[in-house]
C-alpha positions as CSV (number, residue, x, y, z in Angstrom):
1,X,-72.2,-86.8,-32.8
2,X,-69.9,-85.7,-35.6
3,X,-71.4,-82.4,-35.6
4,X,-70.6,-82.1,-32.2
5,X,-66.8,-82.5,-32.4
6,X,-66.6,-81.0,-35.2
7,X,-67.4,-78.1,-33.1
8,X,-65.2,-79.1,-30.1
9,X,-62.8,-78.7,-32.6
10,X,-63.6,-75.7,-33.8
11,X,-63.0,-74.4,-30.1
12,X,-59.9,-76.0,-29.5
13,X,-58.8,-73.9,-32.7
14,X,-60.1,-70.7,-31.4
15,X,-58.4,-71.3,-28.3
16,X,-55.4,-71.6,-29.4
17,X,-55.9,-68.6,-31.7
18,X,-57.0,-66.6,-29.1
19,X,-54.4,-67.2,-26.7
20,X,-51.5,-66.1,-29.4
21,X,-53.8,-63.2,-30.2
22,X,-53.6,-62.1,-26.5
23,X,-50.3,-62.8,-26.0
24,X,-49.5,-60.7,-29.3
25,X,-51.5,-57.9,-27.8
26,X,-51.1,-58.1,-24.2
27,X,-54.2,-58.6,-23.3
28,X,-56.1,-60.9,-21.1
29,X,-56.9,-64.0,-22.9
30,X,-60.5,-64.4,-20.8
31,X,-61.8,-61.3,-22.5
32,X,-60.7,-61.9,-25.8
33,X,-62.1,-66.0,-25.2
34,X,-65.7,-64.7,-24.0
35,X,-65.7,-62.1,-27.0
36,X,-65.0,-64.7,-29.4
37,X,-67.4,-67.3,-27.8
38,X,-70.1,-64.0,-28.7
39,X,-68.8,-63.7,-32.1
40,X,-68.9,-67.5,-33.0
41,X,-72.3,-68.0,-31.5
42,X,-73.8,-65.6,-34.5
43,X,-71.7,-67.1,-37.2
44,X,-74.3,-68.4,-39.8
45,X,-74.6,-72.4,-39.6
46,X,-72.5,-72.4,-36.3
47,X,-74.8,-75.2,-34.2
48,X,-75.8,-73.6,-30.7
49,X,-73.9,-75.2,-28.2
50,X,-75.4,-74.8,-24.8
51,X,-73.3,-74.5,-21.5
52,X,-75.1,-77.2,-19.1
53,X,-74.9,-75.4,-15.5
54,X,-74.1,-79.5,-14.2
55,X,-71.5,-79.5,-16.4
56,X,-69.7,-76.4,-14.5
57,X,-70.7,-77.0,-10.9
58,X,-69.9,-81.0,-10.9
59,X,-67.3,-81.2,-13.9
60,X,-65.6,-78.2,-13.9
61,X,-65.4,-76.0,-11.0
62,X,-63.3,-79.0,-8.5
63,X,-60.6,-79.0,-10.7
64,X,-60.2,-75.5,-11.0
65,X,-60.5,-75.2,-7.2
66,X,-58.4,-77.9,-6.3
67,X,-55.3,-76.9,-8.7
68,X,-56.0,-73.6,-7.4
69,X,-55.9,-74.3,-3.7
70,X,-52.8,-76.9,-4.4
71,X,-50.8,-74.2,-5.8
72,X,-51.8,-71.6,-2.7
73,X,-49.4,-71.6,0.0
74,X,-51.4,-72.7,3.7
75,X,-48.9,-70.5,5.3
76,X,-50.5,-67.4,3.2
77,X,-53.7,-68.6,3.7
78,X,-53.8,-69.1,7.2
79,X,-51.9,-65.6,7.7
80,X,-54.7,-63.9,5.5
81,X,-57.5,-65.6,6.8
82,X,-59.2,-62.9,8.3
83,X,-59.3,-60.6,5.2
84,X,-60.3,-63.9,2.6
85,X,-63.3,-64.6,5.5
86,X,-64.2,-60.9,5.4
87,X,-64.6,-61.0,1.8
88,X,-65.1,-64.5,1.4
89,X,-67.9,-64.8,3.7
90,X,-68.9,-61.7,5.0
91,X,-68.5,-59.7,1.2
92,X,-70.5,-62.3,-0.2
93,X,-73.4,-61.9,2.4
94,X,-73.9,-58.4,2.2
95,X,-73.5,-57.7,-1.6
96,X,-76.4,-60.5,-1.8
97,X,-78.6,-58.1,0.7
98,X,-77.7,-54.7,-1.3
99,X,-78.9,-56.7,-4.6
100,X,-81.9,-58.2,-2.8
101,X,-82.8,-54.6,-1.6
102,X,-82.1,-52.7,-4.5
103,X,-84.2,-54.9,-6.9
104,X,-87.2,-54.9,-4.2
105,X,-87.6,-51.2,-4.0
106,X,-86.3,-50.2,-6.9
107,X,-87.4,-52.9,-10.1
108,X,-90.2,-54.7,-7.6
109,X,-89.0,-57.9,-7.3
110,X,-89.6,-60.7,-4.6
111,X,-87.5,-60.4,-1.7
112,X,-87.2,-64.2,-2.4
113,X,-85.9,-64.0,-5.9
114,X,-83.9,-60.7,-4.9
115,X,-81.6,-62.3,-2.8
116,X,-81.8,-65.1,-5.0
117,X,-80.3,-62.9,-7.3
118,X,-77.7,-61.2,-5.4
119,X,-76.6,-65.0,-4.3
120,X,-75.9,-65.7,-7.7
121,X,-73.9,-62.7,-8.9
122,X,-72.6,-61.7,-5.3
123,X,-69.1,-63.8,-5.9
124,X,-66.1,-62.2,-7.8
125,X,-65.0,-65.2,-9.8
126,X,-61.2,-67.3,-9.0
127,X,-59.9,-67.7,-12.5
128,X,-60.5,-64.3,-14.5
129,X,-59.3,-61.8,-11.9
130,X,-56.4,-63.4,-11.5
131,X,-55.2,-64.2,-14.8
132,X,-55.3,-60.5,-15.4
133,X,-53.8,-59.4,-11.8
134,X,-51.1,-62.0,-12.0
135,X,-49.5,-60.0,-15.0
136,X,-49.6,-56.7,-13.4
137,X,-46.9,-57.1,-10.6
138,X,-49.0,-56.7,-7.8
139,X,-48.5,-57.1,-4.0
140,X,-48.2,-60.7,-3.4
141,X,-50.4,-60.0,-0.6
142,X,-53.1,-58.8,-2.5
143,X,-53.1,-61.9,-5.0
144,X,-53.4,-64.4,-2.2
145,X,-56.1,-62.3,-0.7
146,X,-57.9,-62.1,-4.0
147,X,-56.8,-66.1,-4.7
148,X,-58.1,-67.0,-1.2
149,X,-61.6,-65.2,-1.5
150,X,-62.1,-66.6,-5.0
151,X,-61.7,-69.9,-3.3
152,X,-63.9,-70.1,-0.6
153,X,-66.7,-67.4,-1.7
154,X,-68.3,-69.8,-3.9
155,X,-69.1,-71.8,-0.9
156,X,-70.8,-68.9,0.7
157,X,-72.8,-68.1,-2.8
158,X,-74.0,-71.6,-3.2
159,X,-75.4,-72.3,0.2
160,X,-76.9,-68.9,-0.1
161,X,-78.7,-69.7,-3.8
162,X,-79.8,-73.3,-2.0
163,X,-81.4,-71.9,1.1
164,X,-83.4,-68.9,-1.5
165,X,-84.5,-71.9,-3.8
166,X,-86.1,-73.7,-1.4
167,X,-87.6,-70.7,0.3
168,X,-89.1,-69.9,-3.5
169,X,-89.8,-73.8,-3.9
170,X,-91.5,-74.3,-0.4
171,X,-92.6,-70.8,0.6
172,X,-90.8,-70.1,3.7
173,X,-87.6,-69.6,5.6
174,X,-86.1,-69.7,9.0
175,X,-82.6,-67.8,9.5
176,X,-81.3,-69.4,12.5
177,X,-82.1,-73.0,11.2
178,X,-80.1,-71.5,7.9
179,X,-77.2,-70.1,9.7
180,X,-76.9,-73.4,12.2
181,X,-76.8,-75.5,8.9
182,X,-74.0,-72.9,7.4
183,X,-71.8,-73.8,10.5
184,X,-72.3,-77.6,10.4
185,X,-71.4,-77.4,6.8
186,X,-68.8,-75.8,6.7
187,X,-67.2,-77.6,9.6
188,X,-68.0,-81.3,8.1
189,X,-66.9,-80.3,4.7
190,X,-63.3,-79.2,6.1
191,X,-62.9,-82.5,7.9
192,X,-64.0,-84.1,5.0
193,X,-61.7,-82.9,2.4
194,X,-58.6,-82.9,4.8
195,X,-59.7,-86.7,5.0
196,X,-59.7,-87.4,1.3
197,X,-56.5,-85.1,1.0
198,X,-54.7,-87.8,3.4
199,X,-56.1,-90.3,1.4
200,X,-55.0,-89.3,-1.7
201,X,-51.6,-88.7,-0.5
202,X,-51.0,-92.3,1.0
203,X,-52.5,-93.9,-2.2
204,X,-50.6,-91.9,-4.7
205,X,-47.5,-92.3,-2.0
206,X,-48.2,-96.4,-2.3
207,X,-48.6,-96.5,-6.4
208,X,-44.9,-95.1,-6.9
209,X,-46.1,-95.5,-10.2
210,X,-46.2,-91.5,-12.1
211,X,-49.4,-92.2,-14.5
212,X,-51.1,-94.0,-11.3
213,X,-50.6,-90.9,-9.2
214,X,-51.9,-88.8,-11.8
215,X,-54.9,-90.6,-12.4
216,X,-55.2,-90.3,-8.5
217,X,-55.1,-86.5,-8.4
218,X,-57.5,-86.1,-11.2
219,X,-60.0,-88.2,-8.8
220,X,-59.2,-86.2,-5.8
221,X,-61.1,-83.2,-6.5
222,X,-64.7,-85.2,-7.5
223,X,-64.3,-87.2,-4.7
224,X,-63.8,-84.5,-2.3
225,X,-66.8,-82.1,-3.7
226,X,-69.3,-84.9,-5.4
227,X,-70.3,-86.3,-1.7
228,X,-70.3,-83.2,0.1
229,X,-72.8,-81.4,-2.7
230,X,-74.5,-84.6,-3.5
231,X,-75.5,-84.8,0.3
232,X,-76.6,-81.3,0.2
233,X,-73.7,-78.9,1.3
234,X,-71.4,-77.4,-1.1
235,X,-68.8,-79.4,-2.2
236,X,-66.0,-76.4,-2.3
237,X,-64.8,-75.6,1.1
238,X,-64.2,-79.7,1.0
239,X,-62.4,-79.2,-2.1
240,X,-60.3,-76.1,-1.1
241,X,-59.3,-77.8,2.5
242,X,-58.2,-80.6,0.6
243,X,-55.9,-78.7,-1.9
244,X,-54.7,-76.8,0.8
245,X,-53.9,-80.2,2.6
246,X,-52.0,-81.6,0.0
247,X,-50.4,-78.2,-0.9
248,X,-48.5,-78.5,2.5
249,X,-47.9,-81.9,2.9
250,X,-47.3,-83.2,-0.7
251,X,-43.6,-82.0,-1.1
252,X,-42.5,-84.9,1.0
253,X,-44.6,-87.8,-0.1
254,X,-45.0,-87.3,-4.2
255,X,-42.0,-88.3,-6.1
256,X,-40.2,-85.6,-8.0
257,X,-41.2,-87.9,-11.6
258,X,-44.6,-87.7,-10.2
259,X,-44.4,-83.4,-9.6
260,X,-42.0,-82.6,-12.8
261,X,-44.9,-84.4,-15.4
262,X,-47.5,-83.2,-12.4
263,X,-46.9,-79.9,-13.6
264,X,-46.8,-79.7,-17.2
265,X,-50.7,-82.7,-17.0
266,X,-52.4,-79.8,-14.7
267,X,-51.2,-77.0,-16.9
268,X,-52.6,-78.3,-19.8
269,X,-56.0,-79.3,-18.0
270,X,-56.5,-75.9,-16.4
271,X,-55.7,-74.1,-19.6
272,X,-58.0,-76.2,-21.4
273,X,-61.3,-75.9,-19.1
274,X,-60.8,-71.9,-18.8
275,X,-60.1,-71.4,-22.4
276,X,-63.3,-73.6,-22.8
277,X,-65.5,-72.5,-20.4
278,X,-64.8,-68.7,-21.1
279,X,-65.9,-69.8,-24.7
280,X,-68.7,-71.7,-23.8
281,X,-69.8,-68.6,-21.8
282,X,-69.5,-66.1,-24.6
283,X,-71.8,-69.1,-26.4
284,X,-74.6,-68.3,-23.9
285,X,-75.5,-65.0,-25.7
286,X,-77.2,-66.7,-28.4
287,X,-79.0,-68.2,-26.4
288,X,-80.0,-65.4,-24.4
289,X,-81.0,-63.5,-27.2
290,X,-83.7,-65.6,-28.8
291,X,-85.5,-65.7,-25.7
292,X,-84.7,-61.6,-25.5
293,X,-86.9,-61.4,-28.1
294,X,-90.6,-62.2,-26.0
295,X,-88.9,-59.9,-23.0
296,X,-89.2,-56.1,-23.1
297,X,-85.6,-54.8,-23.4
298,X,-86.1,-52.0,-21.3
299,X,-87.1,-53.9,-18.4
300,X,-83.7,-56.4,-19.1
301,X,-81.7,-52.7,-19.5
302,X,-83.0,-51.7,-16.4
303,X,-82.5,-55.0,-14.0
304,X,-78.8,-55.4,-15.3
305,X,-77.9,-51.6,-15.0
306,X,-79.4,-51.5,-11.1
307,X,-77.8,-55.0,-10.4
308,X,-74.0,-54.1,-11.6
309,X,-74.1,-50.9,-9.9
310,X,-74.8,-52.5,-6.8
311,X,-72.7,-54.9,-7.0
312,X,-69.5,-52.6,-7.6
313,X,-70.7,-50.2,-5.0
314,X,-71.4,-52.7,-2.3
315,X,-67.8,-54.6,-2.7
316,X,-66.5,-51.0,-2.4
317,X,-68.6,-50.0,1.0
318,X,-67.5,-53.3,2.2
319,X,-63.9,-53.3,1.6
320,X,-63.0,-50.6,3.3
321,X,-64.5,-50.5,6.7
322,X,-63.6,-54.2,6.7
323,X,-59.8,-53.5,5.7
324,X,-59.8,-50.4,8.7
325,X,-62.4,-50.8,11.0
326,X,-60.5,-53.8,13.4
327,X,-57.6,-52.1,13.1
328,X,-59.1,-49.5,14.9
329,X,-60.9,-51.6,17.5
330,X,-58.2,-53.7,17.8
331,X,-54.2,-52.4,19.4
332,X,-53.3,-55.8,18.9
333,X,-53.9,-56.1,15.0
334,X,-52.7,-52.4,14.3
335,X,-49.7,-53.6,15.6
336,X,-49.4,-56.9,14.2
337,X,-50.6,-56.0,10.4
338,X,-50.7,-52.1,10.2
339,X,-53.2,-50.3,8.1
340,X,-52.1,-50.8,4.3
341,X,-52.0,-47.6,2.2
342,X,-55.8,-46.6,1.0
343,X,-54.8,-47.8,-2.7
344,X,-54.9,-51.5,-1.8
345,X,-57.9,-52.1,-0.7
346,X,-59.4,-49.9,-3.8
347,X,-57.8,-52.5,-5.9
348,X,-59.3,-55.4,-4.1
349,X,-62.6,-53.6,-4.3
350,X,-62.0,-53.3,-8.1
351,X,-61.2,-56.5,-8.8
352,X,-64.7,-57.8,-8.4
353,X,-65.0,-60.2,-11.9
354,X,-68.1,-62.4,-12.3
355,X,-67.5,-65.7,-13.8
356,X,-69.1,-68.9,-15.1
357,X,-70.3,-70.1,-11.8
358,X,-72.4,-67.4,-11.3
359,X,-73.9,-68.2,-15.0
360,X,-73.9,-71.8,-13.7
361,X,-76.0,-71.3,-10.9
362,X,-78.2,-68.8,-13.0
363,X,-79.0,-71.9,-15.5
364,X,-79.4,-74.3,-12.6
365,X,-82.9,-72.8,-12.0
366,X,-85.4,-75.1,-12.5
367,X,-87.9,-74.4,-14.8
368,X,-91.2,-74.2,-13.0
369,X,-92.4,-74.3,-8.9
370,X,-93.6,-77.8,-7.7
371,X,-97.2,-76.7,-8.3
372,X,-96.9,-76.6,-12.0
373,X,-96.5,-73.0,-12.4
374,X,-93.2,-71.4,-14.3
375,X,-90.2,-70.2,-11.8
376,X,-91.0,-66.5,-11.6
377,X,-88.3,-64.4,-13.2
378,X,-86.0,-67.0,-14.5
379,X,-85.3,-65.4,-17.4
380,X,-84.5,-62.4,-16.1
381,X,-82.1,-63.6,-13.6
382,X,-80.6,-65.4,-16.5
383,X,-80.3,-62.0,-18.8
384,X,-78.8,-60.1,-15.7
385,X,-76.4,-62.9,-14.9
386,X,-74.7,-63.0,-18.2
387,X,-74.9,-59.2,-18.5
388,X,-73.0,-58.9,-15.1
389,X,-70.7,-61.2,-15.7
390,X,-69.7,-59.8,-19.5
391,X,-69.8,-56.4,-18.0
392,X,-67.3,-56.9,-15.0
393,X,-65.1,-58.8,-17.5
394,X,-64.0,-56.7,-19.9
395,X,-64.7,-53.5,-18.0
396,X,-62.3,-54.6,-15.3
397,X,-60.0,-56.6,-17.9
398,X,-59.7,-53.4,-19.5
399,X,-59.2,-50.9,-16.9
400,X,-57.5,-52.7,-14.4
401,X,-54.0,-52.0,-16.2
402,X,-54.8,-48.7,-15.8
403,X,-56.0,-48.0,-12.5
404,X,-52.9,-50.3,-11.0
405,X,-50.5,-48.0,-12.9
406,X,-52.6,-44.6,-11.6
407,X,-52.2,-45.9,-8.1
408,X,-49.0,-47.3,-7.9
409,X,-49.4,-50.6,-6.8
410,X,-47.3,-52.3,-9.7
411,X,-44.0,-50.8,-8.2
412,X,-44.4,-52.1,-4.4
413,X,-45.6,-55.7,-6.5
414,X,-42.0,-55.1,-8.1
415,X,-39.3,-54.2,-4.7
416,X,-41.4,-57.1,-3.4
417,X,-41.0,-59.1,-6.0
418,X,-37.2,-58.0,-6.1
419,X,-36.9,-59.0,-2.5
420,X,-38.5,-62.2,-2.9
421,X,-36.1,-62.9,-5.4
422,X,-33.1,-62.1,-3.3
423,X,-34.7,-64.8,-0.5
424,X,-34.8,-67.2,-3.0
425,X,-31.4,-67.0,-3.9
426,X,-30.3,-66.5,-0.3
427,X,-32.5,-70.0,0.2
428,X,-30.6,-72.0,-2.4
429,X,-27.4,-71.1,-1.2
430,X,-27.8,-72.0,1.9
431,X,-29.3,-75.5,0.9
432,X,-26.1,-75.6,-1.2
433,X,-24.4,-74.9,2.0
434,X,-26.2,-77.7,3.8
435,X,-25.7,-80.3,0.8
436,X,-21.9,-79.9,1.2
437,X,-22.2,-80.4,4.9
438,X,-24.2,-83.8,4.4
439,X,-22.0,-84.8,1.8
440,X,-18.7,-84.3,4.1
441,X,-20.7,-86.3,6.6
442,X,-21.5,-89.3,4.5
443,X,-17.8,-89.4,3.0
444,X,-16.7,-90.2,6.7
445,X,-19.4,-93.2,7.5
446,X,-18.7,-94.5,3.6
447,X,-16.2,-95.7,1.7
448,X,-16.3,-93.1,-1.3
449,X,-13.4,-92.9,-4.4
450,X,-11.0,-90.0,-4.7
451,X,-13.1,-89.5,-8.3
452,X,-16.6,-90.0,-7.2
453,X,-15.8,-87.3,-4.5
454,X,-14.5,-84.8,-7.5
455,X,-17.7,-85.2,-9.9
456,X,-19.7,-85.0,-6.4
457,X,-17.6,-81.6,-5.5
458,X,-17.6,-80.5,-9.2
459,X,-21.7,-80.9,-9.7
460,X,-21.7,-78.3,-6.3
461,X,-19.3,-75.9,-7.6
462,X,-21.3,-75.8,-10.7
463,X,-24.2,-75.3,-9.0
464,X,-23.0,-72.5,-6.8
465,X,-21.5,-70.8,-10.1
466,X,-24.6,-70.8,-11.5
467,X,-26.1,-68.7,-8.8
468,X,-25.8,-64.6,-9.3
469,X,-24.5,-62.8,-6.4
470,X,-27.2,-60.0,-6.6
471,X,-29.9,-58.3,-8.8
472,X,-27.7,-55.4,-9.8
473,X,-29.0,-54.7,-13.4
474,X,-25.4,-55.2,-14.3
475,X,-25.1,-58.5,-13.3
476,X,-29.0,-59.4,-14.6
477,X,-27.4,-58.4,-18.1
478,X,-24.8,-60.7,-17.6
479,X,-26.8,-63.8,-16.3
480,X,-29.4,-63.1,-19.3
481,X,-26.6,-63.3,-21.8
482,X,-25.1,-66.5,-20.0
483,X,-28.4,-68.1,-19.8
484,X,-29.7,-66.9,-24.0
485,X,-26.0,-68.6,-24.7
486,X,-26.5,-71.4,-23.0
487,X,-29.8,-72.1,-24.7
488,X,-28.0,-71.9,-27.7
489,X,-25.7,-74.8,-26.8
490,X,-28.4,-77.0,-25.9
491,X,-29.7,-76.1,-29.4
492,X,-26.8,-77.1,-31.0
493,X,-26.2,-80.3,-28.9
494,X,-29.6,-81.1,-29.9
495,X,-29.1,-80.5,-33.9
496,X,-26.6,-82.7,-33.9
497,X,-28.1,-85.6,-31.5
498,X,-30.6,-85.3,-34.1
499,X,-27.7,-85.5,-37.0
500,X,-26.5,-88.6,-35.2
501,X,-29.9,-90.2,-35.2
502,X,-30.5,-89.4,-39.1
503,X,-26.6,-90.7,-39.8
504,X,-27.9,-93.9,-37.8
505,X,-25.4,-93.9,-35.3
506,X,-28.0,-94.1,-32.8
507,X,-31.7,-95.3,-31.5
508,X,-34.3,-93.8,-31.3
509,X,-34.5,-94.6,-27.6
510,X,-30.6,-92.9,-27.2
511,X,-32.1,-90.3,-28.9
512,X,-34.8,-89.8,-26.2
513,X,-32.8,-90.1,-23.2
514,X,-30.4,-87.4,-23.9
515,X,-33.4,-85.2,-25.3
516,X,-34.7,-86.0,-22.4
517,X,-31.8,-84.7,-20.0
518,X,-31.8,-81.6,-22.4
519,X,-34.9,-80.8,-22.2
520,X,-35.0,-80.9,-17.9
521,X,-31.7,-78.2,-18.9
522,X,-33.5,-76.0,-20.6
523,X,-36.6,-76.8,-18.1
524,X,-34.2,-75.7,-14.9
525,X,-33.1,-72.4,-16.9
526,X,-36.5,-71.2,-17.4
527,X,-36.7,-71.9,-13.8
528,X,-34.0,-69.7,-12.6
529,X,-34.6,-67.0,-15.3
530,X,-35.5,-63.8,-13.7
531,X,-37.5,-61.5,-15.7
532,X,-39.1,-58.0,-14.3
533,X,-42.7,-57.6,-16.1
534,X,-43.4,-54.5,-17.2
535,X,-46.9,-52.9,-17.1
């Protein structure tokens, strides 16, 4: 037991060293996480830690999809519905044939354990792509797509690996009992999760207590994927319809203690599992390589090679026919969204990252048939797996950067993202506005003091002040200087707080409270801080 903290120790520190490592060189922290989860896994006396696929499909992955679908708008989602289903759904389907056909014909595999295969490595993983897209300015179009597809894809993949398991297990399969099940599951597990989502919201709504609700949304995401997957569906499309739920109605029912240490709790719990489960999967090579040794390296060589290629060029054959063909069937879409610019949909296709779920799934595979005899190819699909997924991860981690720059896409990301910016200030002046307004109206129906109206008036001047007229790169100097200075009065109002506190002129509990108001200051400036990220 020592042993084994000692270790999770030993990854918390390389987490943390990784992450100022990427930050130092600007590069994604999931590559450099997997490379060092390689590295440590041969360092002489390091114990083998193994990555326990239950661990990631029941532990891990609601959380990450819940926070995920929580922070997506519904109003994007629903708008890009029919591009995430395309690629979600459809993507997934066909990149699982390609592989299934490819390692028939070409490495002689089972058509069983082909698709099999191609179920397990067909999804493009939701954390990985977009912590490297996020930082390159893109479209916010093509995030949500990619956001949205990461979501609900793993659905798709895991029905698809359960209905090839049990056509391996029991010897035969019947595609429309397969796709009738699809439907039913995917319609149950949406009513499901909305259902839990409601619940959650009414019980965390009753609590009023902050740590209570908290607790509460930690439980929300096993209780809306443990009984769907436990009763044989998926578990994720419940999740992600129950994120998306409380993504739209939680602003009006969870208190704004319950959001502002919301916030910072989830933060640290999603930065935590990636950086951990990015490790772990490095880990896995250690593993993989033992049991390389009794498998001829050609034939692993071979099987990975065929299977990436596949993969990449089916997302790519997919993407665009899918991204151009209803357009041109359909007046009414070309109309409503016209055809976006050839270089988008080249970056979706790009984009295609395996992650740990697929490596999940892969060690999910039981170890023999019910008959006693061993699963055919396990290890194999294991080998390939892991080599898809460290392939796709720091080829696209690496290149991405590039290929946005080469086509352009990072300067449309930025005049959106300069436009989005001048809505948002257009937003809060105009809820300014509307404060004002209430605030006359109550002052006639109340009693209210000549000097509670002046602080009232003053807090809405300041707040109005505070608020640049434009994004001229002018003024943006201006602001940046106002808002570096005004850090450094918070700094010096909290050197001396501290001073007084030393001095004993005050608690420790004064002391708290006005760090405490400081620390929502400098909190609201980071807010407001606008800051154009270069490639």
């Amino acid at each position: 037991m020592e042993a084994k903290f000692q270790t999770f120790l030993i990854l918390l520190a390389v987490l943390a060293g990784v992450a100022l490592a990427a930050r130092r060189f600007n590069v994604a922290p999931a590559i450099l996480l997997m490379l060092a989860g390689v590295g440590l896994a041969f360092v002489p006396g390091m114990p083998p830690v193994e990555l326990p696929p239950e661990l990631v499909l029941l532990m891990v992955l609601p959380p990450l999809i819940y926070s995920a679908s929580v922070a997506m708008s519904w109003r994007e989602f629903k708008n890009n519905l029919r591009p995430i289903v395309l690629l979600a759904v459809g993507a997934v389907i066909f990149t699982a044939a390609m592989v299934a056909a490819a390692t028939h014909y070409m490495i002689g595999l089972p058509w069983t354990i082909g698709f099999l295969l191609g179920a397990i490595v067909a999804p493009p993983d939701v954390v990985a792509p977009l912590a490297i897209a996020r930082r390159l300015n893109m479209p916010r179009r093509l995030l949500v797509i990619l956001e949205g597809e990461g979501l609900a894809n793993d659905a798709t993949a895991l029905t698809l690996y359960r209905f090839a398991l049990a056509a391996i297990m029991v010897g035969h399969f019947s595609l429309p009992l397969a796709a009738g099940e699809f439907l039913l599951i995917v319609a149950s597990e949406i009513a499901f999760g909305i259902g839990v989502g409601w619940l959650s919201l009414r019980f965390r709504k009753w609590s009023g207590d902050p740590q209570v609700e908290l607790t509460l949304s930690l439980i929300t995401p096993y209780v809306s994927y443990w009984l769907p997957e436990h009763i044989g569906g998926s578990g994720v499309i419940a999740t992600v319809a129950c994120g998306l739920y409380v993504s739209w109605n939680g602003p009006l029912l969870i208190s704004s203690a319950t959001r502002l240490q919301g916030i910072f709790f989830w933060d640290l719990v999603i930065y935590l599992i990636e950086g951990v489960l990015f490790l772990l999967t490095g880990f896995q090579m250690r593993a993989l390589y033992e049991k390389s040794k009794a498998f001829p390296l050609d034939d692993i060589l071979i099987a990975t090679a065929v299977v990436l290629v596949i993969v990449v060029v089916a997302r790519f054959a997919w993407l665009y026919p899918a991204t151009y063909l209803p357009r041109m069937l359909s007046r009414s879409l070309r109309e409503r969204d016209p055809s976006p610019p050839w270089q988008w949909p080249f970056v979706l296709a790009f984009t295609g990252v395996r992650g740990a779920v697929s490596l999940a799934a892969a060690l999910a595979l039981p170890f023999t048939l019910p008959d006693g005899d061993a699963f055919p190819y396990r290890d194999l699909i294991l080998f390939v797996a892991f080599g898809v997924i460290f392939v796709t991860l720091i080829g696209v981690g690496l290149t991405l950067p590039p290929v946005v720059r080469w086509l352009g896409v990072a300067e449309a990301g930025r005049n959106e993202h300069a436009a989005e910016h001048e809505a948002e200030i257009a937003a809060r002046r105009q809820a300014l506005d509307a404060a004002l307004k209430s605030l006359d109206a109550l002052t006639e129906e109340k009693e209210v003091s000549d000097e509670v109206m002046r602080l009232l008036r003053a807090r809405h001047d300041i707040r109005v002040n505070q608020l640049p007229d434009s994004l001229d790169p002018t003024h943006h100097d201006v602001s940046a200087a106002g808002t570096a200075l005004t850090r450094d009065l918070i700094a010096a109002e909290r050197k001396f707080i501290h001073d007084l506190l030393r001095d004993g002129q005050i608690t420790d509990e004064t002391r708290r409270r006005i760090e405490r108001d400081l620390d929502l200051e400098e909190a609201s400036l980071a807010n407001r801080e606008y800051r154009r990220t270069p490639l």
